[in-house]
SETOR-680298 format. One line per field, with one value per residue: residue number from 1; residue in one letter; x, y, z of N, C-alpha, C in turn. Coordinates in nm, 2 decimals, m for minus. Example, Ala and Ser with C-alpha at 12.3 -4.5 7.8 and 13.67 -1.06 7.14 Angstrom:
SETOR-680298
n = (1, 2)
res = (A, S)
nc1 = (1.32, 1.28)
nc2 = (m0.57, m0.22)
nc3 = (0.78, 0.71)
cac1 = (1.23, 1.37)
cac2 = (m0.45, m0.11)
cac3 = (0.78, 0.71)
cc1 = (1.32, 1.29)
cc2 = (m0.33, 0.00)
cc3 = (0.78, 0.79)
//
This chain:
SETOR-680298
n = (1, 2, 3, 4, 5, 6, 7, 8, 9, 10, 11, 12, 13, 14, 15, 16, 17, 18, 19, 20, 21, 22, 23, 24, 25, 26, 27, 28, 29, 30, 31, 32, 33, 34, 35, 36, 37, 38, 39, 40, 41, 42, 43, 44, 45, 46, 47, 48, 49, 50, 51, 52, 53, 54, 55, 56, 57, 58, 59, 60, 61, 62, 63, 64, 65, 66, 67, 68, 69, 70, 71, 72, 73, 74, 75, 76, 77, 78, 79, 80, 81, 82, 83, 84, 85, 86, 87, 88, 89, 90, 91, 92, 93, 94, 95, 96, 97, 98, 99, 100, 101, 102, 103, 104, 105, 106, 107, 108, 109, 110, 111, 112, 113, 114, 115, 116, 117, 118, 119, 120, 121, 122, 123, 124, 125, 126, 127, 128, 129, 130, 131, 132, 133, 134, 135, 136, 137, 138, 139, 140, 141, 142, 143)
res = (X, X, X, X, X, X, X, X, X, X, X, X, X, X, X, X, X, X, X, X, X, X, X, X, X, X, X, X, X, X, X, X, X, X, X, X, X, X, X, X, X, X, X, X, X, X, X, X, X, X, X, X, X, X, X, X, X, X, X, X, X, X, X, X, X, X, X, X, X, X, X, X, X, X, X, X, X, X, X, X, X, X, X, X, X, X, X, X, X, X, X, X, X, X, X, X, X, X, X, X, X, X, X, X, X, X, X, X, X, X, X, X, X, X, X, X, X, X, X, X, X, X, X, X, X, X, X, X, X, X, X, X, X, X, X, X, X, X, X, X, X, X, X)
nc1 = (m2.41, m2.63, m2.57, m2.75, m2.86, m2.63, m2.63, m2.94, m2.89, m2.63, m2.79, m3.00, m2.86, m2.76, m2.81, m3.11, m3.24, m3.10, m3.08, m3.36, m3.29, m3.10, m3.24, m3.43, m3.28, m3.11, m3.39, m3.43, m3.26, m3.23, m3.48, m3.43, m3.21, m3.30, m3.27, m2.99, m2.62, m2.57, m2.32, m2.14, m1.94, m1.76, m1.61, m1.32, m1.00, m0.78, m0.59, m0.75, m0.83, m0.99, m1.05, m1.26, m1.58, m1.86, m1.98, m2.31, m2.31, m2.42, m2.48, m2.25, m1.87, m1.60, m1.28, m0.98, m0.63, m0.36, m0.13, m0.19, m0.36, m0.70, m1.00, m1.37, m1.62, m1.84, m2.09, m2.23, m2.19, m2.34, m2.31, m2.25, m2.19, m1.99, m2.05, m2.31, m2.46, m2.30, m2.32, m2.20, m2.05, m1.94, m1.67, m1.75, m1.58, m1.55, m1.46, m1.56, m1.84, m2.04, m2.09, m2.12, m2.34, m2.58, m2.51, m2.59, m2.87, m2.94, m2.94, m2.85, m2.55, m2.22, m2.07, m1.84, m1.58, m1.69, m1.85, m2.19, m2.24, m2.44, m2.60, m2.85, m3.15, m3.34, m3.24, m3.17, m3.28, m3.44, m3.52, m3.32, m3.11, m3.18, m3.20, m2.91, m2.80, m2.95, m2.80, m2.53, m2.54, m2.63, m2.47, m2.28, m2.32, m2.35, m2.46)
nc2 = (m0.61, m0.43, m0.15, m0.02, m0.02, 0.10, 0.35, 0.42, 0.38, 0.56, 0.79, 0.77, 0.81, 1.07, 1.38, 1.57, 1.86, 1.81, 1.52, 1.49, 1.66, 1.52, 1.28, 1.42, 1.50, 1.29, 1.08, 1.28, 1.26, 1.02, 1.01, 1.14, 0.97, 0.69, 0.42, 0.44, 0.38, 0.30, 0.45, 0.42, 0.58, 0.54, 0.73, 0.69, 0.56, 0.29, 0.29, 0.32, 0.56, 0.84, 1.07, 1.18, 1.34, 1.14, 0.96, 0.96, 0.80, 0.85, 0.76, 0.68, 0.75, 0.72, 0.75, 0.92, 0.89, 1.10, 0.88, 0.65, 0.54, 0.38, 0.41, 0.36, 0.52, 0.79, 1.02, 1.22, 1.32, 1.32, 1.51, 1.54, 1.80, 1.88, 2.21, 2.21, 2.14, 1.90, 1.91, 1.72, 1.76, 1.58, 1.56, 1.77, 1.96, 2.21, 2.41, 2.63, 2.68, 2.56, 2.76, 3.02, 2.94, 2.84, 2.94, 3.22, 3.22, 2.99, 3.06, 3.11, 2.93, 2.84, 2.81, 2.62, 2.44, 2.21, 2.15, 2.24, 2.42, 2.40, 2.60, 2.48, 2.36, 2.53, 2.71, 2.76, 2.75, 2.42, 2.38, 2.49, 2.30, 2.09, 2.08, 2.12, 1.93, 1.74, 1.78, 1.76, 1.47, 1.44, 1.54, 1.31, 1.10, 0.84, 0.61)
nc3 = (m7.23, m7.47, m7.73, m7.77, m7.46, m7.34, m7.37, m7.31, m7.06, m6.97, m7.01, m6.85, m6.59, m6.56, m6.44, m6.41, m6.48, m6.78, m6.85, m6.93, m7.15, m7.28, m7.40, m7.52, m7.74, m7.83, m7.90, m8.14, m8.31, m8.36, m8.47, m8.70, m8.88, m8.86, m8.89, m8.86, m8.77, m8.43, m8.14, m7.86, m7.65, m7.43, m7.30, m7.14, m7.20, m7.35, m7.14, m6.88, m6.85, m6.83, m7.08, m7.22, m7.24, m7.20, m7.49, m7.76, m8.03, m8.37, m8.71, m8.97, m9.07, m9.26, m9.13, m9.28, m9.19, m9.22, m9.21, m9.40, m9.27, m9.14, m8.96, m8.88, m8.77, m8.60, m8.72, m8.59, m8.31, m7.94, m7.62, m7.32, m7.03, m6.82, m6.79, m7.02, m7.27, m7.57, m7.91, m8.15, m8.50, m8.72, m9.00, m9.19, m9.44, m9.49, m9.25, m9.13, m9.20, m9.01, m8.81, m8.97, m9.14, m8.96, m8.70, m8.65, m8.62, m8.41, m8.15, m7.80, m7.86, m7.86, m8.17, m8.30, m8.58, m8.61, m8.37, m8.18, m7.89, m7.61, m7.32, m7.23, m7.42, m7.42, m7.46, m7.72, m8.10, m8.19, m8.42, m8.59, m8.51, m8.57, m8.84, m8.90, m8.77, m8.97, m9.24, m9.17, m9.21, m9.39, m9.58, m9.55, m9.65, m9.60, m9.37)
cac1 = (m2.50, m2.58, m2.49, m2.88, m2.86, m2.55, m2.71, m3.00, m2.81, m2.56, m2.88, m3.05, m2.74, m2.76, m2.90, m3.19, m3.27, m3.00, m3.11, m3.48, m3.30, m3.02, m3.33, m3.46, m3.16, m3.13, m3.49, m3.46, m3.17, m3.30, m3.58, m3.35, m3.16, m3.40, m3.14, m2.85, m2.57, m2.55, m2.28, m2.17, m1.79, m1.75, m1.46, m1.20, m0.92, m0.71, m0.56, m0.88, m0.80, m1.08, m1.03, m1.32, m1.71, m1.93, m2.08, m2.34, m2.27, m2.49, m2.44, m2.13, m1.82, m1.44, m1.17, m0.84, m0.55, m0.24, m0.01, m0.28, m0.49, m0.85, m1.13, m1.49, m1.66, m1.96, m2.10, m2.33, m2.22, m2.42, m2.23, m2.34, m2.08, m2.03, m2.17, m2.44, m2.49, m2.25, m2.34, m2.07, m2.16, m1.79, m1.67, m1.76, m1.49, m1.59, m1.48, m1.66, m1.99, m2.18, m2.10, m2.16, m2.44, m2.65, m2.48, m2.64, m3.01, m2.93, m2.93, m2.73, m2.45, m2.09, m2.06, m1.70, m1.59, m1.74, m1.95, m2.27, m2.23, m2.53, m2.64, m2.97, m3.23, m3.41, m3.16, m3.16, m3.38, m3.43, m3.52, m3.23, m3.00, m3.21, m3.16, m2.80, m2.78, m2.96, m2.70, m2.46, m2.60, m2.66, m2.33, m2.19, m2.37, m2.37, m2.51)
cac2 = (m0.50, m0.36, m0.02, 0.12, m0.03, 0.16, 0.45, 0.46, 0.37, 0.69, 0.92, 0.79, 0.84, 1.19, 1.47, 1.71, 1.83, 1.75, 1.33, 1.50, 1.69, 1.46, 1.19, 1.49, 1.46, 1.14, 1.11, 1.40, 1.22, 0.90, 1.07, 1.20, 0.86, 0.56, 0.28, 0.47, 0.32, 0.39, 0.40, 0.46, 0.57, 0.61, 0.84, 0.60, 0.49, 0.18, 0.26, 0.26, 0.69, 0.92, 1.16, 1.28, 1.30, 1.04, 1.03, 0.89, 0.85, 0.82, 0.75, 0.60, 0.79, 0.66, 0.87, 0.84, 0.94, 1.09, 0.78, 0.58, 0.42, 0.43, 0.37, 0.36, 0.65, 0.83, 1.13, 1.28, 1.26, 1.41, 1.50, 1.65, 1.83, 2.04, 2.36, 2.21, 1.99, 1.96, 1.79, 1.69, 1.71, 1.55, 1.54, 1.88, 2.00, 2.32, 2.46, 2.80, 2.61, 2.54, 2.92, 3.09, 2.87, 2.83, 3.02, 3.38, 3.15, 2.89, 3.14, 3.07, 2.85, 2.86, 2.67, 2.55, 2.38, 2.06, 2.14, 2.28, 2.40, 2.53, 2.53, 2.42, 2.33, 2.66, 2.83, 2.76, 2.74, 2.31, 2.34, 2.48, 2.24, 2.00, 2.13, 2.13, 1.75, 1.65, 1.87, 1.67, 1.31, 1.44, 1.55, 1.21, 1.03, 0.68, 0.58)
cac3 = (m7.25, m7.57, m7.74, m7.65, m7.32, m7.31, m7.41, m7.22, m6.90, m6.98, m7.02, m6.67, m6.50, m6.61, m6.34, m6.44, m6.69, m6.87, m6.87, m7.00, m7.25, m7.38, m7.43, m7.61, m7.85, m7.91, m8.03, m8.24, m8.38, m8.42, m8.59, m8.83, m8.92, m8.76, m8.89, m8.87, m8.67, m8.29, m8.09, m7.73, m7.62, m7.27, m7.23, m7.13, m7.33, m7.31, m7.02, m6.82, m6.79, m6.84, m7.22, m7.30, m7.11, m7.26, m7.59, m7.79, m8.21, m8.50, m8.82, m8.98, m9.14, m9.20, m9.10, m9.32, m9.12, m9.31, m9.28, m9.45, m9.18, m9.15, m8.87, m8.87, m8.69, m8.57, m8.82, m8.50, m8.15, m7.87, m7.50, m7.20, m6.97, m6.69, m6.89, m7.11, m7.40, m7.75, m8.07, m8.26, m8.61, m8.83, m9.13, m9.26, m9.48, m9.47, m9.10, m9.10, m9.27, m8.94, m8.77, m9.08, m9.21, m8.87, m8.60, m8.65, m8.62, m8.32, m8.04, m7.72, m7.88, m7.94, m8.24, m8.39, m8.70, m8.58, m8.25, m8.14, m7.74, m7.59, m7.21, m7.26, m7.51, m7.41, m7.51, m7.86, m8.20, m8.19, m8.55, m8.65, m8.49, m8.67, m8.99, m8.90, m8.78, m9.14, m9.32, m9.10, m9.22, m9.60, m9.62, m9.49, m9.81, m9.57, m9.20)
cc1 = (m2.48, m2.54, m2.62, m2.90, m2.68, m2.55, m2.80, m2.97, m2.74, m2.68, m2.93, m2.99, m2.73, m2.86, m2.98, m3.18, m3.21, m3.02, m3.29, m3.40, m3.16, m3.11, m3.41, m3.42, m3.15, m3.27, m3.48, m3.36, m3.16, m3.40, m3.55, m3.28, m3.18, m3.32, m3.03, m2.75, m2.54, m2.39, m2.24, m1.99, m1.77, m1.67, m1.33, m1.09, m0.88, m0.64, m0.58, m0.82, m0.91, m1.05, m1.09, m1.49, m1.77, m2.01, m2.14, m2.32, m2.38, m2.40, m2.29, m2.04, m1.65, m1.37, m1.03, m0.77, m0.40, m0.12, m0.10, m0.38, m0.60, m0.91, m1.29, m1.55, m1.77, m1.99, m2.13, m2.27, m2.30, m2.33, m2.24, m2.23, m2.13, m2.14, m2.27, m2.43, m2.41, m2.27, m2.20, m2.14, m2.01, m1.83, m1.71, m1.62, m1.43, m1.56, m1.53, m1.81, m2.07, m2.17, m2.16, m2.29, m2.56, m2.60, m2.56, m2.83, m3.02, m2.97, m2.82, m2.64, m2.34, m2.06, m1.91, m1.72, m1.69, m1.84, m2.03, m2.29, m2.34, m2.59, m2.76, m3.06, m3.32, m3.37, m3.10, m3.30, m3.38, m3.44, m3.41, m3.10, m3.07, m3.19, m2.98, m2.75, m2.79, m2.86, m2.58, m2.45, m2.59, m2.51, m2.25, m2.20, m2.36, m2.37, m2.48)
cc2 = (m0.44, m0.24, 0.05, 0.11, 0.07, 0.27, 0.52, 0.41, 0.49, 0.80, 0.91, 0.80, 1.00, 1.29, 1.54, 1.84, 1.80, 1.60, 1.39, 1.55, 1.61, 1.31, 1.27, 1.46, 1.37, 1.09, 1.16, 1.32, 1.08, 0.95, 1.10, 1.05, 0.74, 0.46, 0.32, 0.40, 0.38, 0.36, 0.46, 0.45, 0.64, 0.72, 0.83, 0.52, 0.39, 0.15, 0.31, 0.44, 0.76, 1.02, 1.24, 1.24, 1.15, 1.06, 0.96, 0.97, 0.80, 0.85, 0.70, 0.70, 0.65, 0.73, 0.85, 0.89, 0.98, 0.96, 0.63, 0.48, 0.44, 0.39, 0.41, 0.48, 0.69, 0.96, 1.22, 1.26, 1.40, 1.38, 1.59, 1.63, 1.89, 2.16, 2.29, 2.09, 2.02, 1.81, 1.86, 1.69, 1.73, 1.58, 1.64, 1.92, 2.10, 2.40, 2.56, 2.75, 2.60, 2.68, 2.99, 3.06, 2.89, 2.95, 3.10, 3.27, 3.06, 2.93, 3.12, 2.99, 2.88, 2.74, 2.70, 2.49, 2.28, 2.05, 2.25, 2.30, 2.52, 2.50, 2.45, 2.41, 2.49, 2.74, 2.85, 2.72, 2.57, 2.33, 2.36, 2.41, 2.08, 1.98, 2.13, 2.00, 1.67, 1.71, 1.76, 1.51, 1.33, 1.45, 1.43, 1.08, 0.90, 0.72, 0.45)
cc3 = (m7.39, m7.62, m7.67, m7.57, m7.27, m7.29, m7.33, m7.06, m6.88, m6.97, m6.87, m6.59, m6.49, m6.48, m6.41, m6.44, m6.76, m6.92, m6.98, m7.17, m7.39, m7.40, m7.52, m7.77, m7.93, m7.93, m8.12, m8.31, m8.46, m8.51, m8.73, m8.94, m8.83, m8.80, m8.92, m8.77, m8.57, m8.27, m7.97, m7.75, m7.46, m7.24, m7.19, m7.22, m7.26, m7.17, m6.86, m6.74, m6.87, m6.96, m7.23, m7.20, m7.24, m7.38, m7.69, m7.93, m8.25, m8.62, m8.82, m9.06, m9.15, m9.22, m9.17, m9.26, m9.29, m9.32, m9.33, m9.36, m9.19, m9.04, m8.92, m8.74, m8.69, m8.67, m8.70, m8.38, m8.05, m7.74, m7.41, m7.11, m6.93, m6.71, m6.96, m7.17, m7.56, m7.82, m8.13, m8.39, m8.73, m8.95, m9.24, m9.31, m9.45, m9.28, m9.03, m9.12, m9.18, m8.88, m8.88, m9.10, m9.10, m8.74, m8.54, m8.56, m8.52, m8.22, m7.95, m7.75, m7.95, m8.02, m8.33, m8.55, m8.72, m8.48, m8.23, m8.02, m7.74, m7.41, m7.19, m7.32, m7.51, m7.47, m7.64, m7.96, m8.23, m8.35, m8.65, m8.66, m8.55, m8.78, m8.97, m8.89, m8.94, m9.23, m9.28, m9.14, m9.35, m9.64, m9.67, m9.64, m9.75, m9.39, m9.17)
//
């Protein structure tokens, strides 16, 4: 199976609304970067134990670690949990920059250095978590 059959298998698995509105998302995000790279991480690590809920990536960054390693990584992820829906949106240097910047303007969302948590699409300004995503992607300078 590929990564978008991974993808849209994880979203129709998904209960209502939440499957309407994380198919929401991932258009809106596709929209934003149409050949950017996908990718799909289930939640499971190596030793086939549950970490984190499920989450789909866009775009491409690489992460250098302090004792020089590096990986390939998502710039965008999107993740729907118990409470709601959070975009990930990496790689901002800046850890006040999306509160500060968007916050006040989003509406219902507790937004971190790196995440956007909101219970549901209603409950927020979509344009401005749009404008936050492409900020998110411009920043990254590669997909």
């Amino acid at each position: 199976m590929n990564i978008q059959q991974q993808i849209n298998q994880h979203i129709e698995s998904l209960p209502e609304p939440k499957q309407t509105e994380m198919l929401a998302l991932h258009r809106l995000v596709l929209k934003i970067i149409p050949e950017g790279r996908l990718w799909f991480d289930t939640g499971i690590n190596e030793e086939n134990k549950v970490v984190s809920n499920p989450t789909i990536g866009y775009g491409l960054q690489t992460i250098s670690y302090a004792n020089g390693k590096s990986k390939d990584f998502f710039r965008i992820g999107l993740s729907a949990n118990t409470t709601g829906i959070s975009v990930y949106i990496l790689g901002i240097s800046d850890k006040q920059f999306l509160a500060n910047t968007y916050g006040s303007r989003l509406g219902k969302a507790k937004v971190t250095g790196y995440c956007i948590k909101f219970k549901t699409l209603n409950d927020i300004n979509t344009d401005v978590l749009e404008e936050a995503i492409r900020f998110g992607i411009e920043e990254a300078g590669n997909t």
